[in-house]
N, C-alpha and C positions, 0 to 999 in steps of 0.2 A: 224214045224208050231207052232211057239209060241201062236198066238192070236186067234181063232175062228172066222169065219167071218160070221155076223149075219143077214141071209134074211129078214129083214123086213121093214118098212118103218121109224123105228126109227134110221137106220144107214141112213147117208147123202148120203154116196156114190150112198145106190138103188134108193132111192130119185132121184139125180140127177140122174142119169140113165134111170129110168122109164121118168121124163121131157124128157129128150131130146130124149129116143126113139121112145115116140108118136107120136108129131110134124114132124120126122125124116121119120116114114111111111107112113104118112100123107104125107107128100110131096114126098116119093121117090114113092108110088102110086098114085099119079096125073102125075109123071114124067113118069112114064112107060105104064099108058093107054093112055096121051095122049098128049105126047110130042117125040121129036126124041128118038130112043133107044138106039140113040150111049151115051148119059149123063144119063144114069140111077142109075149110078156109084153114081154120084156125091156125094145125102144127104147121104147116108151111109157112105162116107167118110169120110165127113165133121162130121159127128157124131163119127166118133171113133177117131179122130184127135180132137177134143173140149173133149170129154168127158178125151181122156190119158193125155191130159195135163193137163186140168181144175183138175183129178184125182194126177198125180205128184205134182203140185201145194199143191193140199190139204194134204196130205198124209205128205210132208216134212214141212208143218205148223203144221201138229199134231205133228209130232217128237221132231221141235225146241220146243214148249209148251210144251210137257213129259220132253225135258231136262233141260228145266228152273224149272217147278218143281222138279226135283228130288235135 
């Protein structure tokens, strides 16, 4: 573990994470009291599928930026 990964709302990462997990329960709990049960699946999916990418994404833009600095 080189870096320390720091919970709080100063890092982007928990940022975007807390956005998108709000909305995420918010809608997978309208889906599950009162919509069919077979797509209950769905926003949780769709939430870790946006957030790992949107995450990849960010992560190999802080690298190229570190390698240009250094």
């Amino acid at each position: 573990m080189s870096e320390r990964y720091e919970l709080s709302f100063k890092n982007k990462e928990v940022r975007m994470y807390v956005y998108l997990v709000v909305p995420t329960l918010i809608i997978a709990s309208i889906l599950i009291f009162y919509g069919e049960q077979n797509y209950h699946f769905i926003p949780l999916l769709a939430f870790l599928i946006i957030f790992y990418v949107w995450r990849y994404f960010y992560r190999r833009k802080r690298k190229k930026e570190g390698e240009k600095s250094s």
